[in-house]
N, C-alpha and C positions, 0 to 999 in steps of 0.2 A: 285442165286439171290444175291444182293448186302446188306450188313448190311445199313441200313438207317439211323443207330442211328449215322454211324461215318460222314455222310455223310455231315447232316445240322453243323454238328461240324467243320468240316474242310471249311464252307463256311463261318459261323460267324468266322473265325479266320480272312479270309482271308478278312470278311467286316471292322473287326474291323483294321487293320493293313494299309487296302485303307483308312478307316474313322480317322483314324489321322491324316494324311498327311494334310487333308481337314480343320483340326479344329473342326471336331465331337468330342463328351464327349462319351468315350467309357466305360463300366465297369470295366477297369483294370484302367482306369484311374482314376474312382470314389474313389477307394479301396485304390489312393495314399493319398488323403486331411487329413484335420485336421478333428478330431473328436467333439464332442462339448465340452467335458472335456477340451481336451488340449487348445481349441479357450475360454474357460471360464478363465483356468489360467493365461493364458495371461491376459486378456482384467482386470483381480483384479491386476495381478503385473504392470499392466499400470496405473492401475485408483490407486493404493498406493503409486508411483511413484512421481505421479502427484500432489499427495496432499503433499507428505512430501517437494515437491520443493516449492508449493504453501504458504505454511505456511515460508516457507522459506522466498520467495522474501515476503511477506506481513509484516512478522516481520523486515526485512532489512528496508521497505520503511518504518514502523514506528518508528525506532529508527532515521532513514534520518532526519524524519519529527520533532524528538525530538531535534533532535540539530538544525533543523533550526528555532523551536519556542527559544532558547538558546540564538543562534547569535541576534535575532529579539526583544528579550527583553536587551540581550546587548548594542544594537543600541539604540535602545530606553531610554535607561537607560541615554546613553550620549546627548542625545536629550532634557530629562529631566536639566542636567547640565547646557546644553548649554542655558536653558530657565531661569536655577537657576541668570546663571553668567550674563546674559544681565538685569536681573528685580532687581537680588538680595533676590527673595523667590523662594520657590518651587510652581507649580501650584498645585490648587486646583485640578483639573480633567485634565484626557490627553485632553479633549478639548477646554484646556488653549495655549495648544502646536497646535494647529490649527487656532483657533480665540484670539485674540486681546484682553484678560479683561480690564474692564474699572480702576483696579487699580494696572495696570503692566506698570507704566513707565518704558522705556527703551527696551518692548519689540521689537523685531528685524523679526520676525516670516514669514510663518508660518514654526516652526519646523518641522513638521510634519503632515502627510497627513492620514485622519481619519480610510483610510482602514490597517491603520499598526494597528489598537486596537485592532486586530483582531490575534491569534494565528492562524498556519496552519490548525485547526480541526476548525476554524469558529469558536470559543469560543472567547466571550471578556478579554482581557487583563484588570486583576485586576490593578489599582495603589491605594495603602495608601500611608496617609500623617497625619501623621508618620506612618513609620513604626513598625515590630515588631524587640526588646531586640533591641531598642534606636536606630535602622535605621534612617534619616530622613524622606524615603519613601522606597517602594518597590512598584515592577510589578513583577505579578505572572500570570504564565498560568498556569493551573488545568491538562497538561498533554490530553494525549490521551481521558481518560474517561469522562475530564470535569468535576470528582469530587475531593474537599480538598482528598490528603492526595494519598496513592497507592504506590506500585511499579514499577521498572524498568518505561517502558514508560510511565505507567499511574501516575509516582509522579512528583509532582508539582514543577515548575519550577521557581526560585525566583532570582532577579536582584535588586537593584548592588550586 
């Protein structure tokens, strides 16, 4: 009589061996994948990755955005001047530097156009008249948070 036990053994070898060729998922091929351990490590060294870049480019883009409320109050600043040097006073409000007051002979305008009041975060541009320790005036953006006072991006940005 023939052993049986070797018999269905040496037919699955030889299913399994046809069943690749084909693109069947055999058992040995199961026994090659990742585990769920190792697909977990990964997928946390991906997602920590991700964040340490994240906070990366987010802190880049808000310092970008600090020197362009900088330049923006720069501009403005000379804006300001140039409204000084045509009337001979400073304006009341920047939106003396837009419209025409009834007692700015000599203005030349419009200086400027009323969506510069505006810092990169959508906050209005402060201007005093005067300003502070005997400025004439100042423009101030409040920085990232939009509050007086802060650090690094969130401290407030002051012109001239």
């Amino acid at each position: 009589m023939r052993n049986v036990a070797t018999r269905p053994h040496r037919s699955v070898a030889r299913f399994s061996a046809a069943a690749k060729g084909r693109g069947v998922i055999s058992r040995s091929s199961l026994a090659q994948g990742f585990t769920l351990i190792e697909l977990m490590v990964v997928i946390v060294l991906v997602g920590t990755l991700l964040a340490v870049l994240g906070s990366k480019i987010i802190g880049n883009k808000q310092r970008g955005e600090w020197k362009i409320a900088q330049t923006q109050l720069s501009t403005l600043s000379q804006k300001v001047e140039s409204y000084q040097s045509d009337t001979g006073s400073l304006p009341d409000s920047l939106d003396q530097l837009v419209t025409a007051p009834s007692n700015a002979p000599g203005w030349l305008g419009p200086y400027a156009q009323a969506k510069e009041f505006k810092d990169p975060w959508q906050h209005p541009i402060e201007y005093r008249h005067p300003g502070d320790n005997n400025a004439p005036y100042e423009l101030i953006s409040l920085g990232v948070d939009g509050k007086p006072g802060g650090e690094g991006v969130d401290k407030d940005i002051v012109a001239p």
